[in-house]
VOKEZA-626762 format. One record per residue (C-alpha): residue number from 1; x, y, z; chain. Coordinates in nm, 4 decimals. Layout:
N
     n          x          y          z   chain
   NUM          X          Y          Z       A
...
END
This chain:
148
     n          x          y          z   chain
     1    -1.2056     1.4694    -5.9817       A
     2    -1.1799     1.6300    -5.6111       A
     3    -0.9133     1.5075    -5.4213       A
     4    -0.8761     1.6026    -5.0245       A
     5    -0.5825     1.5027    -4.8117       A
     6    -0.4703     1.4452    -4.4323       A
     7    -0.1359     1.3019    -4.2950       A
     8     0.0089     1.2616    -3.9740       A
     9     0.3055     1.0928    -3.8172       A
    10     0.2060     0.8159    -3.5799       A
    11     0.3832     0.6961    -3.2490       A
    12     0.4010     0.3534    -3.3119       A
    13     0.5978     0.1312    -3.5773       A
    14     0.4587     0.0518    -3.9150       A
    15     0.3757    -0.2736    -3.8599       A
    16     0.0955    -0.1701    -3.5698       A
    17     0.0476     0.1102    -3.7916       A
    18    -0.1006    -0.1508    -4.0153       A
    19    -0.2680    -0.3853    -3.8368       A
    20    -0.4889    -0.0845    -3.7020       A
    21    -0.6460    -0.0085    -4.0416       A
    22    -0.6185    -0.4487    -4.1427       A
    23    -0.8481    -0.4896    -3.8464       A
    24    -1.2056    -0.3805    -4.0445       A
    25    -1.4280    -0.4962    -3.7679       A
    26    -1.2579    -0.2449    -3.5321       A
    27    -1.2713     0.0234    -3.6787       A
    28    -1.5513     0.1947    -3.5111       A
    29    -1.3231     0.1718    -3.1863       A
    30    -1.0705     0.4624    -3.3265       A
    31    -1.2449     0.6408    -3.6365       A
    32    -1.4901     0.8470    -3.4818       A
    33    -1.7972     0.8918    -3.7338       A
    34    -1.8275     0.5154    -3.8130       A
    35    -2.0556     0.3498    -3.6206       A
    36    -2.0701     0.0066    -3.7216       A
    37    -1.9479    -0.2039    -3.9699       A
    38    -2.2181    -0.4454    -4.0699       A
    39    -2.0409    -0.6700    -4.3099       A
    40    -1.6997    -0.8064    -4.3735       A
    41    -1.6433    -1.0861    -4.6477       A
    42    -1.3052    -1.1697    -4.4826       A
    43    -0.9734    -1.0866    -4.3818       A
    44    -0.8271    -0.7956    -4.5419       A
    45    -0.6765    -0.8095    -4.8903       A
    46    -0.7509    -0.7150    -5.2494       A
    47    -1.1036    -0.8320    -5.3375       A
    48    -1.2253    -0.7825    -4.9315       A
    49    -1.5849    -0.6050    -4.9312       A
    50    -1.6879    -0.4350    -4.6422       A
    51    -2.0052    -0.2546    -4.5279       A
    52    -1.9857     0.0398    -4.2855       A
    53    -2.2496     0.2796    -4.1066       A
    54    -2.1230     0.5944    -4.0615       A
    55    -2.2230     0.9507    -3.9372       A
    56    -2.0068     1.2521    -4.1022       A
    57    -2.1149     1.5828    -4.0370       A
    58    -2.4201     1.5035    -3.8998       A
    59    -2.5387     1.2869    -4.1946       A
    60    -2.6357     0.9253    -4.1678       A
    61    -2.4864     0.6667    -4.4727       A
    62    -2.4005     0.3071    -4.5242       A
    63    -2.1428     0.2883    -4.7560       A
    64    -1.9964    -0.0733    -4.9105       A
    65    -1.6107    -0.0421    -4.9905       A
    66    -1.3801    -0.2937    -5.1596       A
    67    -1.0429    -0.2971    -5.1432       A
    68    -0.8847    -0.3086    -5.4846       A
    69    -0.5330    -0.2482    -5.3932       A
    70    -0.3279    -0.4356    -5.1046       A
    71    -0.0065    -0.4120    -5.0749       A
    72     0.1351    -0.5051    -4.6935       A
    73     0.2632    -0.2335    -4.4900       A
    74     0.2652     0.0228    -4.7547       A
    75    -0.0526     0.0777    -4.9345       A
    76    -0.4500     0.0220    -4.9640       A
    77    -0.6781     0.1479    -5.1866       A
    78    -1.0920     0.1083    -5.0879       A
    79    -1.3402     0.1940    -5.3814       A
    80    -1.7213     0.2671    -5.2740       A
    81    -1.9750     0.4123    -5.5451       A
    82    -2.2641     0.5377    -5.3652       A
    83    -2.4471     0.8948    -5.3863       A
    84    -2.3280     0.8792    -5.7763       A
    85    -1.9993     0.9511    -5.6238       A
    86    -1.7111     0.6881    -5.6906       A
    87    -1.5134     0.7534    -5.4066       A
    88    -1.1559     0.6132    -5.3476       A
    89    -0.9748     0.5862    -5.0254       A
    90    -0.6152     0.5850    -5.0569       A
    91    -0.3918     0.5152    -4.7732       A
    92     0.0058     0.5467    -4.7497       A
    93     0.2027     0.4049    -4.4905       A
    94     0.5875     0.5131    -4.4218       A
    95     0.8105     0.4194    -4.1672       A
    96     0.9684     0.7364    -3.9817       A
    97     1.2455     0.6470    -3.7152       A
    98     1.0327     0.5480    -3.4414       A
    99     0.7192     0.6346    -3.5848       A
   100     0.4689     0.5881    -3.8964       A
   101     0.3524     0.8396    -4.1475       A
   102     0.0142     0.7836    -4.2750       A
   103    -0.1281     0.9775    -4.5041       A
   104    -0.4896     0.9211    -4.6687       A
   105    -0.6314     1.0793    -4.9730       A
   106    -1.0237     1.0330    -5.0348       A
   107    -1.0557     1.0864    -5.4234       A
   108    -1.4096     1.1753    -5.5475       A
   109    -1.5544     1.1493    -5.9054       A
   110    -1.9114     1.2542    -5.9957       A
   111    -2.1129     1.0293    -6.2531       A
   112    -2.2928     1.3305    -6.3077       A
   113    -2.2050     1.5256    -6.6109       A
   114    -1.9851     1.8844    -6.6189       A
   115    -2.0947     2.2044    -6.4530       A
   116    -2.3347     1.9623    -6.1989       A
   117    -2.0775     1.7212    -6.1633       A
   118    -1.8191     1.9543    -6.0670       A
   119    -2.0701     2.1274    -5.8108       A
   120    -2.1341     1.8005    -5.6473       A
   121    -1.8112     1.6675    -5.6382       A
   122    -1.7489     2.0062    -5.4379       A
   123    -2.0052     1.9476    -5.1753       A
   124    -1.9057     1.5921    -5.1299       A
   125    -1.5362     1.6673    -5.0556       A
   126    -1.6494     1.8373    -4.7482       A
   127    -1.7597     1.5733    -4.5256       A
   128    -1.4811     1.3827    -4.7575       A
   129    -1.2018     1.6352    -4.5862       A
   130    -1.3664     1.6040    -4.2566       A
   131    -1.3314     1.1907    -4.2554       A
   132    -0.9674     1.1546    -4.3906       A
   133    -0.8424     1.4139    -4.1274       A
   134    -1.1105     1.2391    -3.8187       A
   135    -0.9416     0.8832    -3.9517       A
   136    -0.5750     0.9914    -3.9354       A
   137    -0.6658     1.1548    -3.6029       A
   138    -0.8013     0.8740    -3.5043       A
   139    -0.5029     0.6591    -3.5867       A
   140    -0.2720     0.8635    -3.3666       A
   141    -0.4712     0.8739    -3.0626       A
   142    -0.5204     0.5061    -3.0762       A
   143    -0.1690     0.4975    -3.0373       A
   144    -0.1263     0.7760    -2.7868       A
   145    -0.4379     0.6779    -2.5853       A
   146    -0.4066     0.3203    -2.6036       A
   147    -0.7655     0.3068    -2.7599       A
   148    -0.6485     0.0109    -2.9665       A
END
């Protein structure tokens, strides 16, 4: 397993914090390389499948995510197996005086057996890396900018 990591402490209670990453639909308005999200089978919560379009590092991919983990203002956890790559998304949230530390992991596991798996798990925790530290960019310059 590959595991890359990006934090950053965000202007704006946890509660907004939140409802930024509940609101599926909109995230192509703050997390730069997703383009469109095609597909939403409801409000956000555990069991909530989602379809996104996305362009990291130059590369075109549609990825469908579920949410396996929900718990309100603290944590989510988003699986997606695609590319023979299950990837998890795991996102933190922490209340810091005026402010909200989020921190998301993106944790990658080959289905592809030893030396090869390693190797690809590698390559995929490159544009992996680039999209957890573009999202929790993102995140604080919605709140900066007012692009939410």
């Amino acid at each position: 397993m590959r595991r890359v990591e990006a934090e950053a402490l965000v202007g704006a209670r946890r509660e907004e914090v939140w409802q930024l990453y509940d609101d599926i639909p909109g995230t192509p308005r703050w997390v730069p390389f997703v383009e469109d999200v095609l597909y939403v089978s409801g409000p956000a919560r555990a069991g909530t499948v989602y379809r996104e379009r996305t362009r990291l590092g130059g590369l075109p991919a549609t990825e469908q995510w579920e949410i396996v983990e929900y718990k309100p203002l603290s944590r989510q956890v988003h699986v997606s197996f695609a590319h023979g790559m299950e990837s998890a998304l795991v996102i933190t949230f922490e209340a810091r005086g005026t402010g909200t530390w989020v921190h998301q992991a993106a944790e990658l596991r080959s289905s592809l057996w030893g030396p090869i798996g390693w190797l690809h798990e590698l390559v995929a925790s490159v544009p992996a890396g680039w999209g957890v530290r573009a999202a929790v960019t993102g995140a604080k310059r919605a709140f900066e900018e007012g692009l939410r």
